[in-house]
C-alpha positions as a printed Julia matrix, in Angstrom:
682×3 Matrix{Float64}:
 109.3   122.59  124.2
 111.35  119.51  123.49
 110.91  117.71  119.89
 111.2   114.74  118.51
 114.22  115.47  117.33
 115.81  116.29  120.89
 115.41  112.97  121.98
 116.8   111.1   118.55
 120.4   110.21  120.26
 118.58  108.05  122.82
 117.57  105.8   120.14
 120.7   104.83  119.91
 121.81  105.06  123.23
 118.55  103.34  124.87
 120.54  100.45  122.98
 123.78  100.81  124.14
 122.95  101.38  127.88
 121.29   97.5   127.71
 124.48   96.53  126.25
 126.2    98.11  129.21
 123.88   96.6   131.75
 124.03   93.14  129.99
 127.91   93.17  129.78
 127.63   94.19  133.87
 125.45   91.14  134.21
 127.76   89.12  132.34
 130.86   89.48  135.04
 128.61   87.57  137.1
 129.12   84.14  135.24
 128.27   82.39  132.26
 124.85   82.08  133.27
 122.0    84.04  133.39
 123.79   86.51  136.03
 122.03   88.42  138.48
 119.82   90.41  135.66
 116.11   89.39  134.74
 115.68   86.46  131.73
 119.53   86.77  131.35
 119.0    90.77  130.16
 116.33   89.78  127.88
 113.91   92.09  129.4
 116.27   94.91  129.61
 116.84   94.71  126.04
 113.15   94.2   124.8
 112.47   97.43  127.1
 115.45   99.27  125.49
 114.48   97.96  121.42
 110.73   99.36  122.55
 111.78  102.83  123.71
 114.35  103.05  120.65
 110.82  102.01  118.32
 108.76  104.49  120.07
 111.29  106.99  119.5
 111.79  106.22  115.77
 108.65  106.22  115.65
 108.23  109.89  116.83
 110.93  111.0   114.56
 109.39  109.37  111.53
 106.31  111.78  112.53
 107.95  114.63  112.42
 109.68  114.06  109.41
 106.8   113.12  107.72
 104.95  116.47  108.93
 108.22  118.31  106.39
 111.01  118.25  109.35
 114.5   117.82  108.68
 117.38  117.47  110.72
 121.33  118.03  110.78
 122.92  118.54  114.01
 126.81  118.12  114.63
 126.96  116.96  118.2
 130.72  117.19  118.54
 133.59  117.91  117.28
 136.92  115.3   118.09
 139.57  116.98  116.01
 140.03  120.09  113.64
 142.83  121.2   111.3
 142.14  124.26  109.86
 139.0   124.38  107.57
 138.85  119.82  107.59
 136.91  118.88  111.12
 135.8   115.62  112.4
 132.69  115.55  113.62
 129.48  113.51  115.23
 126.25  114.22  113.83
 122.81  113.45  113.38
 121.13  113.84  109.73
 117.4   112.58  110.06
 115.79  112.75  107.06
 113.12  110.33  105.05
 115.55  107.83  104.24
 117.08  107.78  107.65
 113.59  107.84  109.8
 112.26  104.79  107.44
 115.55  102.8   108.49
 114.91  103.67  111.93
 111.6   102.45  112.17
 112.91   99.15  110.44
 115.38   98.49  112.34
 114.14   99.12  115.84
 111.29   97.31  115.19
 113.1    93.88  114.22
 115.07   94.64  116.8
 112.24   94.42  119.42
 111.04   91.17  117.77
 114.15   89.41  117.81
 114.7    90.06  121.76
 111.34   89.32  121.93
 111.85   86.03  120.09
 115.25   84.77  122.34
 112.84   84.48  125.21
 111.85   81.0   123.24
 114.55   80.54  121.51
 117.38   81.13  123.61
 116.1    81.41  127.59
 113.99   77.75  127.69
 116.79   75.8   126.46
 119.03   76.55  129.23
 121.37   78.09  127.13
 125.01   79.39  129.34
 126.49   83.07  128.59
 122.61   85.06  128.21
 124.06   87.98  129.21
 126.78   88.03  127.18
 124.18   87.84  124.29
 122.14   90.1   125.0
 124.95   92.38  125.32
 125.65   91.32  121.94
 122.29   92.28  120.76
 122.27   95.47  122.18
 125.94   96.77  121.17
 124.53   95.31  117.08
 121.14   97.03  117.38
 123.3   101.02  118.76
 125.83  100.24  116.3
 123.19  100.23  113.67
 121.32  103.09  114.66
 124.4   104.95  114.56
 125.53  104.21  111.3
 121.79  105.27  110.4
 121.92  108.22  111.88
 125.73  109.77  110.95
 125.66  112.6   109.23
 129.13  111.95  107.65
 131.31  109.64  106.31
 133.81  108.97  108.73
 130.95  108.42  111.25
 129.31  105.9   109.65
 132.18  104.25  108.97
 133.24  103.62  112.59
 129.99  102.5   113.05
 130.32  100.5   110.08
 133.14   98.71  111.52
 131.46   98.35  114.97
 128.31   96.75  112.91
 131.13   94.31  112.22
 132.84   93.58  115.31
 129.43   92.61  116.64
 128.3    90.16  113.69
 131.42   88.73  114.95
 131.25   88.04  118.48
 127.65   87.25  118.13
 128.52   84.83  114.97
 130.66   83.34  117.45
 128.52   82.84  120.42
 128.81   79.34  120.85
 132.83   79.58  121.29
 133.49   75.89  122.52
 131.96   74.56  119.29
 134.58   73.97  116.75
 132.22   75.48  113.59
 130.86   79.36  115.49
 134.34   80.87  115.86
 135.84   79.15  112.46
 132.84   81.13  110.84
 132.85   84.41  113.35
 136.35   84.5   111.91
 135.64   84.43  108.19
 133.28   86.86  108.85
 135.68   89.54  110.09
 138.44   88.61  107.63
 136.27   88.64  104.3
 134.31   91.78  105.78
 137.34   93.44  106.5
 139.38   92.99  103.24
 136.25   94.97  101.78
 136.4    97.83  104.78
 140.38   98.65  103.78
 138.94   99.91  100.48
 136.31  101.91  101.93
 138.93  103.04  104.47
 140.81  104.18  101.26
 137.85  105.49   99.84
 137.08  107.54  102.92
 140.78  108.97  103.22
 139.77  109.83   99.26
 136.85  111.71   99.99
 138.52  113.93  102.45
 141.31  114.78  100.22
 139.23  115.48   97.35
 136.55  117.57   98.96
 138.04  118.5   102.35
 134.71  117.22  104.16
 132.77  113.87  104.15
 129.57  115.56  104.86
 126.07  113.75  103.46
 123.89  116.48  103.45
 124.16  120.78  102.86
 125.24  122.5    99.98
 129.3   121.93  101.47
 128.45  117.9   101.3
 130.54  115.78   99.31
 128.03  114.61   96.93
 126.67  118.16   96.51
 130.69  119.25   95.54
 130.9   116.32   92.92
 127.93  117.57   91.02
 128.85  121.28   90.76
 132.47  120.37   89.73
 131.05  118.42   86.86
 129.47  121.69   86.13
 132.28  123.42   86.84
 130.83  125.4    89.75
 133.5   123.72   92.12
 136.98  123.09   92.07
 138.13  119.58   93.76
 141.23  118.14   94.12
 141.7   115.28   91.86
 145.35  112.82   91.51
 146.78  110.02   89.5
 146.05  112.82   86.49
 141.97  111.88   86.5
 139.35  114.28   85.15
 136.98  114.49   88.02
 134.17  112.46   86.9
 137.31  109.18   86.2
 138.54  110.02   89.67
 134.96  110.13   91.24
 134.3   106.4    90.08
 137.56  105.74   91.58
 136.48  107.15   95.09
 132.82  105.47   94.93
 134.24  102.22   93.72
 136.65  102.19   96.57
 133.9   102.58   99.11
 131.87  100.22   97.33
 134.67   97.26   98.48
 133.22   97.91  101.79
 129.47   97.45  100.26
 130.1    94.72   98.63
 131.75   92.88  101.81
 128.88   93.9   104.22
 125.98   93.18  101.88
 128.0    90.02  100.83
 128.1    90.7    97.29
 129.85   88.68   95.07
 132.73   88.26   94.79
 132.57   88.57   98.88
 130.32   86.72   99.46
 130.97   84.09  100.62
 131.1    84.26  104.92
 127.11   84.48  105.13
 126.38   81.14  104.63
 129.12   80.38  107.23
 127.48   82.86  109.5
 124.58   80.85  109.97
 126.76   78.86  112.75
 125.16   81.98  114.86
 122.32   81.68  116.52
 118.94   81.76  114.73
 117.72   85.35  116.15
 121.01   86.85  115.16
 120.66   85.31  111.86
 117.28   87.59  111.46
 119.11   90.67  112.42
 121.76   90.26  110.91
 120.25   89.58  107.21
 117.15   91.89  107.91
 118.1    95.13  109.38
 121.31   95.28  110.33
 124.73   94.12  108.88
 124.13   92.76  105.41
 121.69   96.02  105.05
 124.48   98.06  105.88
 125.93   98.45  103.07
 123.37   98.94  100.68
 121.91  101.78  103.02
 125.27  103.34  102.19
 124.98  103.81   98.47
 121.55  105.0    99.19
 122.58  107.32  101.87
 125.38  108.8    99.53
 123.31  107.79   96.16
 123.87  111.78   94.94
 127.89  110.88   94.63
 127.34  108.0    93.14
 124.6   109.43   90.82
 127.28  111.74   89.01
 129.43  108.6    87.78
 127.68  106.28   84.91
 130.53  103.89   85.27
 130.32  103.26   89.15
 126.64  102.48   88.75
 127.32  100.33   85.95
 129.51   98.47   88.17
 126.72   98.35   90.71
 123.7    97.22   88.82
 126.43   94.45   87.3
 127.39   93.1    90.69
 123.9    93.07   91.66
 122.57   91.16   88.95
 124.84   88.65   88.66
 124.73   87.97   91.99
 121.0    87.79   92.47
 121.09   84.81   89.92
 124.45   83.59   90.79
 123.72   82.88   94.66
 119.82   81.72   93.74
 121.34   78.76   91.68
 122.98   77.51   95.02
 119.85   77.7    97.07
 118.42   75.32   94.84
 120.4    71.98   96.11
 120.75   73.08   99.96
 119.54   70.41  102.55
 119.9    72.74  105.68
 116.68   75.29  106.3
 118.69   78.06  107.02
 121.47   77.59  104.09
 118.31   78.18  101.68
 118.04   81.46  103.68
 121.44   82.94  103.44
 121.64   82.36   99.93
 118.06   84.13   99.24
 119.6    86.71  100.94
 122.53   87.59   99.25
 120.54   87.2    96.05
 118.12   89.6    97.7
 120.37   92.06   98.23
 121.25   91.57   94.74
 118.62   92.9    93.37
 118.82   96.29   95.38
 122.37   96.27   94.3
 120.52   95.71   91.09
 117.93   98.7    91.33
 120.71  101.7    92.54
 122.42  100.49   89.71
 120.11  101.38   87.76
 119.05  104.9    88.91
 115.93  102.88   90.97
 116.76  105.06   94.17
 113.36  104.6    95.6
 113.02  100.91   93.85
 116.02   99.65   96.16
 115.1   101.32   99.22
 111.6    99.67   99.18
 112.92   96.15   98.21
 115.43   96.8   101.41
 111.82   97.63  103.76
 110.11   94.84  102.47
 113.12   92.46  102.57
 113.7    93.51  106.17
 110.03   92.16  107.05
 109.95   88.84  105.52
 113.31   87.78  105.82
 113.42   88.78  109.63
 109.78   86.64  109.34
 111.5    83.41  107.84
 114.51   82.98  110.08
 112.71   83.73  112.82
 110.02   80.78  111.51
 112.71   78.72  111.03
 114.4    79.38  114.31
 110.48   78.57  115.35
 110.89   75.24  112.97
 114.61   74.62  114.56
 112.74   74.75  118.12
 110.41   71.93  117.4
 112.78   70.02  115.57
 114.89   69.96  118.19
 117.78   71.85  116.39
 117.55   69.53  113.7
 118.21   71.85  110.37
 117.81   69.11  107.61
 114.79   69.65  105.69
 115.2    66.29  104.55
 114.42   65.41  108.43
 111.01   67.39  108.47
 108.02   67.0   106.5
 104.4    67.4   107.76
 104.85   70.24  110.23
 101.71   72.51  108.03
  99.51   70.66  110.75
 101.46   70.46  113.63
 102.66   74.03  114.0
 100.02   76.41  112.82
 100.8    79.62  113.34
 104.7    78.76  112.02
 103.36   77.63  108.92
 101.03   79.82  107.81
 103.35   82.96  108.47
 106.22   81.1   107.13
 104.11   81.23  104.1
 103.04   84.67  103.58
 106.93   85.42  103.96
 107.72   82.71  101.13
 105.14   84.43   99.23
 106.84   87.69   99.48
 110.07   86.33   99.0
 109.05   84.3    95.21
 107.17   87.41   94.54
 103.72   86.72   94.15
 101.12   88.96   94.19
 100.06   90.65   95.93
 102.5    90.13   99.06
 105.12   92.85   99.29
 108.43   91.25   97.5
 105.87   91.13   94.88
 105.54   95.24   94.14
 109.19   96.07   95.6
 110.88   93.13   93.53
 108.91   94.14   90.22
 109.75   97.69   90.85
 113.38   97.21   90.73
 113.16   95.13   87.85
 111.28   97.55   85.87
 113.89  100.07   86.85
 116.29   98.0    85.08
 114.18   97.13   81.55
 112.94  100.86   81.59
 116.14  102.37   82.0
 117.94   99.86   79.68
 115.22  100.47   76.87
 115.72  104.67   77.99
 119.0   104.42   76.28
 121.61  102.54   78.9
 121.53   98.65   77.22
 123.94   97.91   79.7
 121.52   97.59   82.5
 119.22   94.94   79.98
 122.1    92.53   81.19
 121.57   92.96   84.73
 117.52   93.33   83.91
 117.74   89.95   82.63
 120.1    88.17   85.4
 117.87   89.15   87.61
 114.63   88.14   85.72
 116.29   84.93   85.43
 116.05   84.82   88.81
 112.72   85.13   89.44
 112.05   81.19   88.62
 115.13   80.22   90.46
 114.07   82.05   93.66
 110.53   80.6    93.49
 111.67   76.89   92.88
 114.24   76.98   95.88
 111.46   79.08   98.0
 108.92   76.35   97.43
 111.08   73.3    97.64
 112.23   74.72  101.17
 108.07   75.16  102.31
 107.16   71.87  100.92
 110.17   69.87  102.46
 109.56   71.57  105.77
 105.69   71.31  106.01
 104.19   69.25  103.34
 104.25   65.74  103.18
 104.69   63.21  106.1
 106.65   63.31  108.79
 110.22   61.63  107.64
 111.4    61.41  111.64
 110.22   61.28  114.77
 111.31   64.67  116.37
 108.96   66.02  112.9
 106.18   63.37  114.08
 106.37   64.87  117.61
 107.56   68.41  117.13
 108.44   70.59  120.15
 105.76   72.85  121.42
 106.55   76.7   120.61
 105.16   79.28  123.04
 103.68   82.74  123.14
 107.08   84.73  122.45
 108.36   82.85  119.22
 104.68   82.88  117.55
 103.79   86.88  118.29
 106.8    88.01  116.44
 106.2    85.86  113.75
 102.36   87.18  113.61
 103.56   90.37  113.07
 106.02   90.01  110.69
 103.29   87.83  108.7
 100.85   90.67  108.83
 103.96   93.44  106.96
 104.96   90.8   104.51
 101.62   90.12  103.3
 100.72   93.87  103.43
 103.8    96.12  103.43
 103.62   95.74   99.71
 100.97   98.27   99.42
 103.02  101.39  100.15
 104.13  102.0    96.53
 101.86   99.77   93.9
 103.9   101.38   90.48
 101.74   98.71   88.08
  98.8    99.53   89.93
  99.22  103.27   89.77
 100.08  103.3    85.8
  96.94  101.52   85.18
  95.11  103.45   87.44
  96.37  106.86   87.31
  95.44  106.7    91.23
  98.74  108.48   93.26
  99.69  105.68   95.54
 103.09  106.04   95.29
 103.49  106.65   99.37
 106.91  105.83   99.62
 108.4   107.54   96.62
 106.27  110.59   97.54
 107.75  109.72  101.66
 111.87  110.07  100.13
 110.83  112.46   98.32
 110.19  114.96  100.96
 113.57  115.43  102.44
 116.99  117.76  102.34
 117.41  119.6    99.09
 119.73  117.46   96.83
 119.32  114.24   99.1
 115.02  113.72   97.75
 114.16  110.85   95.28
 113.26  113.79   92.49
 116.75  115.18   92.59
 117.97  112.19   92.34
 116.38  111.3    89.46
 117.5   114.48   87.86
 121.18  114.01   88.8
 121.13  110.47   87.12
 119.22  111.4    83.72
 122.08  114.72   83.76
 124.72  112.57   84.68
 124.75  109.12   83.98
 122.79  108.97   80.5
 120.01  107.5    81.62
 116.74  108.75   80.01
 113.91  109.93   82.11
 111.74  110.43   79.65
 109.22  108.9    77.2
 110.38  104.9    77.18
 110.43  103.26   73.92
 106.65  102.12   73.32
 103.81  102.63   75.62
 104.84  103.21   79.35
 101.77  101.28   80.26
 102.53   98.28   78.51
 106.03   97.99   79.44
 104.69   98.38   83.16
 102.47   95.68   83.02
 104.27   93.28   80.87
 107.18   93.31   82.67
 104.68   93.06   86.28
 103.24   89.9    84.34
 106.16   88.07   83.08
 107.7    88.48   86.5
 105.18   86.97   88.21
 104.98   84.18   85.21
 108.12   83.02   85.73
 107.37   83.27   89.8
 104.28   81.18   89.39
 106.27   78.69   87.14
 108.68   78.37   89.73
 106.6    77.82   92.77
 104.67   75.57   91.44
 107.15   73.21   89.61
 108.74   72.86   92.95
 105.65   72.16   94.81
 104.64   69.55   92.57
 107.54   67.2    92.86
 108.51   68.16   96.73
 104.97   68.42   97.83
 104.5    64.79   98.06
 103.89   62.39  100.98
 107.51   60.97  100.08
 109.61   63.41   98.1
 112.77   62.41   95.89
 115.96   64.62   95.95
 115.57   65.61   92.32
 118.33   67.98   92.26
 120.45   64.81   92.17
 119.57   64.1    88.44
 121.63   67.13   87.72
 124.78   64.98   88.56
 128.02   66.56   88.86
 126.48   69.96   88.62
 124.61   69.65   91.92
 127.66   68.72   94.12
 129.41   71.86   92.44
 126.53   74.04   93.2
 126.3    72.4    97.03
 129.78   73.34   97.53
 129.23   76.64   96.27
 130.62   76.22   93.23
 134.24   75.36   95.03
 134.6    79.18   96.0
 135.84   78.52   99.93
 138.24   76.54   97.67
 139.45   78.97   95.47
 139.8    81.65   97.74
 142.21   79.71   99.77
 144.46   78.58   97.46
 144.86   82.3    96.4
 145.45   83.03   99.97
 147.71   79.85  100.11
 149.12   79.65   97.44
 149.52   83.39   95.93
 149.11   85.63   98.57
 151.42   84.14  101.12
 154.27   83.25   98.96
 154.12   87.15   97.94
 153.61   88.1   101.7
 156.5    85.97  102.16
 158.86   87.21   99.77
 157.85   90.98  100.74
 158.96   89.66  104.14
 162.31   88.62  103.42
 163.04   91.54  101.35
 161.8    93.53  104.1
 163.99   91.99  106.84
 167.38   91.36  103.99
 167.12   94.59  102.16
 165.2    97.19  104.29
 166.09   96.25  108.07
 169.6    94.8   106.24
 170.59   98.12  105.1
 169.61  100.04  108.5
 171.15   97.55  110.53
 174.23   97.28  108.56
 174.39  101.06  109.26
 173.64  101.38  113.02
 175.97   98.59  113.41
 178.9   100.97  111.84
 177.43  103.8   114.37
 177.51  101.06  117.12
 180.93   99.68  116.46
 182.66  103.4   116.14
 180.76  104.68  119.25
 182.29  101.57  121.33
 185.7   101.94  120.11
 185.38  105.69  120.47
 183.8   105.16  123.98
 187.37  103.21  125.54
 188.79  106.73  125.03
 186.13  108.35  127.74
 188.22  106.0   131.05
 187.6   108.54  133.95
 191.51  108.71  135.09
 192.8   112.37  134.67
 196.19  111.07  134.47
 195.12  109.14  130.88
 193.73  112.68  129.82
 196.72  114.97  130.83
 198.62  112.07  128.69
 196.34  112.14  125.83
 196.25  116.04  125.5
 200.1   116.27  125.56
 200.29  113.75  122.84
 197.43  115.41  121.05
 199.39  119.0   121.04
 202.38  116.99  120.42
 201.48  115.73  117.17
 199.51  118.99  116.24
 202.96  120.74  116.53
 205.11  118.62  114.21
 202.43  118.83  111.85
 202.03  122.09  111.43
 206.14  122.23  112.25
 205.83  119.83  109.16
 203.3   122.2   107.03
 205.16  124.81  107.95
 208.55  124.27  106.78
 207.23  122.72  103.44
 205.47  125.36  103.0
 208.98  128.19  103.4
């Protein structure tokens, strides 16, 4: 009898066959085509069967089934083979579930959003959709390196066209194309870094006891031999390797110092904004380092490098959130400071903290664009807080979800970013106290950024809802029907609750075992479960797992309280002065500091006059020593070959008379010489 696990390639093809029947419809014209809501139905059927599915698998998975199928093989060279697999596992079923459900509420959601505006090119959208949502699943799924990384890429390729959607505006395709370019200068590294893999460990398998990650550890203890170059001991060349796949992290989950295309991105529209920073592109790359956290486990400096990157960036991008005007600006910066923090938490051995900080993420981030597409609806795709106010009565149902996402996004208790956002941050302290001060630096950028996440959380409720109404499209908001509101119930009901799943604070105090999700990733593959990787860290990377310095309980809770201090503080310094019939811009007593933290503190700028300014005048000088000295010297010598051959060629004139000449003359001259030779030599 068929099992669960039978069926798990139609989640992502389910996917990919709406994308086919979309991009069919599409042919037919920029409108909606011949197909049903422009392929919106399609899709929402397709998203619902890929849920169902993942659904299914999580079942089995959680009844102590595991999975690792190669489906095909594309090329083989001896013992290296390139492969398509499927490795379903705890980590992978959760991520499923995840991202087939947002998904289903985002196609769900572009009936309202994008079908009753009589938007042109619906089936070239939904195509869109459907080609992100496979491409997704796939990289979820791979069982290898080299898999996920063409999926990887295709995750890409879609952000772009969909970033670009609205092609005849000047502002889409400017952004669509930053996208690509900043994403991709990250993907040559992990190109690099997957070529490294393969020539290091002669496989880029996840999962097995011939896995990559599985290899690194034993030749640290000197049960495997790997190949290793540049004259590194394993372990230097190993940070190498993860470092150059993290390039490819760090552009997808727009890390800093790459940044900087998601705020751009938001020229997409609103649904593909959810998707994108919920469950599908920007999460990409963090599910990588979890997905291969055993390699990076094994080097101290690669995570160092992590939790680092993560922590400065969760403060780093918050401070710009606090001066933005536009709704969904606020967004994209929460989001890359979001991410920061799981950046923040695998850095820090928190396996299990950044994986539930990316579930609960996923739910009320995916909530508050989609409540803000719902805002950007009424408001008659007006994006300027400024232009709002008053809405809290107006639009219900948008409000009061908005809110329980905003809630789990400040982190206050007890909605979900609440527990996940504490957990990684007492990842960080305990660790760092454990013996690895280094992550104390990244503890506290990101407890810095508690406040600064609350303040720009609140401003952005109060300036949307609170108050009066500063216009007239917020005096007489648009009316927002059945299929932008369920979505947004939905999500409102996992942010407020989602939380619950894995309650560390609680459980300390308690002693009760309601650790569900640590005890759910910990139930998977030998060597790929939350427990081993909490062994491979403490044996690898120095960090203690033991007895922390003082009482466990009290570091528990007083980190749980300050956090949500500082949270509290926050919230409800911004409420005060925003949540006012007639708010002030007080970010503008911060002078000269607020226009360089609205223009993102001048990065676009920088970044082009390196590209302007550095890189092309290199590119340019690499070209003309390419064409003078390179192409110079090879032409210089074909044109010797080129001239001789011609002159030798005259020779070849087809009259037989000419050659009965030239051979006479040829034995001729052959005679005296050797007539010549001869005699000298008597």
């Amino acid at each position: 009898m068929a099992g669960a696990f039978d069926y798990a390639p139609a989640i992502v093809l389910l996917p990919f066959l709406s994308f086919l029947l979309s991009l069919g419809g599409s042919l037919h014209g920029e409108g909606k085509g011949v197909l049903p809501k422009g392929g919106a139905l399609g899709g929402i059927a397709a998203t619902a069967g890929s849920l169902l599915l993942s659904i299914w698998v999580a079942l089995t998975v959680a009844g102590g089934n595991v999975h690792d199928e190669t489906i095909y093989t594309w090329a083989a060279a001896g013992d290296l083979e390139l492969t398509f697999g499927l490795l379903l596992d705890p980590l992978s079923a959760l991520m499923l579930v995840i991202v087939s459900l947002i998904a289903l509420l985002v196609h769900v959601f572009s009936l309202g959003y994008m079908n009753d505006e009589g938007e042109t090119g619906l089936p070239r959208y939904y195509a869109g959709l459907g080609l992100f949502t496979a491409s997704m699943l796939g990289f979820v799924v791979a069982d290898n390196l080299l898999m996920a990384f063409m999926f990887f890429e295709l995750v890409g390729l879609c952000s772009f066209l969909l970033i670009g959607f609205h092609f005849r505006e000047p502002g889409p395709p400017s952004a669509a194309k930053k996208a690509f370019l900043v994403t991709r200068f990250g993907d040559y590294f992990f190109l690099v870094g997957v070529v490294a893999v393969f020539a290091t460990f002669g496989t880029a398998q996840f999962a097995g006891e011939g896995s990559f990650p599985a290899l690194a550890a034993a030749a640290l203890d000197g049960n495997a031999s790997v190949t290793t170059y540049l004259g590194l001991a394993p372990e230097a060349w190993f940070t190498v390797v993860g470092l150059l796949i993290l390039g490819g992290v760090v552009g997808k989950s727009a890390q800093f110092p790459l940044h900087t295309w998601l705020p751009d991105a938001m020229e997409g529209p609103t649904p593909v904004s959810a998707l994108i920073h919920a469950a599908t592109m920007v999460a990409a790359g963090v599910y990588l380092v979890a997905r291969m956290y055993g390699f990076y486990a094994v080097s101290p400096t690669a995570l160092g490098v992590i939790a680092l990157v993560g922590g400065f960036t969760a403060l780093f991008a918050g401070t710009m959130g606090l001066v933005k005007r536009e709704l969904k600006q606020v967004l994209a910066y929460s989001t890359i400071s979001q991410y920061g923090y799981m950046m923040l938490a695998l850095g820090a051995g928190g396996y299990v903290a950044a994986t539930f900080h990316l579930m609960t993420h996923a739910f009320f981030k995916a909530l508050l664009f989609l409540g803000a597409g719902s805002v950007i609806i009424a408001m008659h795709h007006n994006e300027n807080m400024w232009d709002m106010g008053g809405l809290k009565g107006k639009m219900p149902v948008t409000y009061y979800t908005f809110l329980a996402g905003s809630l789990a996004l400040a982190g206050i208790f007890p909605f979900a970013g609440f527990w996940s956002k504490d957990e990684v941050l007492y990842e960080a302290l305990a660790h760092g106290l454990g013996g690895t001060p280094l992550l104390l630096l990244g503890y506290a950028m990101g407890l810095l950024a508690v406040p600064v996440t609350a303040f720009y959380t609140f401003r952005m409720v109060a300036l949307t809802f609170h108050g009066d109404a500063r216009t007239d499209q917020a005096a007489s908001p648009e009316p927002v029907g059945w299929n932008v509101k369920a979505p947004l119930v939905v999500l409102g009901v996992l942010a407020a609750t989602a939380g619950f799943v894995n309650m560390v604070p609680v459980q300390t105090l308690t002693g009760a075992h309601i650790d569900f999700l640590h005890s759910w990733l910990d139930g998977g593959f030998e060597g790929l479960t939350a427990h081993h990787y909490g062994d491979v860290t403490g044996q690898f990377a120095g960090y203690s797992t033991g007895t922390l310095a003082g009482s466990e309980l009290a570091t528990v809770l007083a980190g749980a309280g300050l956090s949500l201090a500082l949270a509290l503080l926050g919230a409800g310094l911004a409420y005060s002065l925003y949540a006012v019939p007639e708010p002030e811009e007080h970010t503008a007593r911060l002078g000269s500091l607020q226009d360089v933290l609205y223009n993102n503190y001048y990065q676009d700028e920088y970044q082009v006059f390196i590209a302007t300014r550095i890189v092309a005048p290199l590119s340019r000088a690499a070209d003309a020593f390419d064409q003078g000295v390179i192409d110079g010297t090879v032409n210089a010598v074909s044109s010797v070959s080129l001239f001789s051959s011609s002159r030798i060629r005259r020779v070849q004139t087809g009259v037989v008379s000419n050659y009965a000449a030239l051979l006479t003359l040829g034995l001729t001259v052959l005679l005296i010489a050797f007539g010549v030779y001869g005699g000298w030599l008597l």
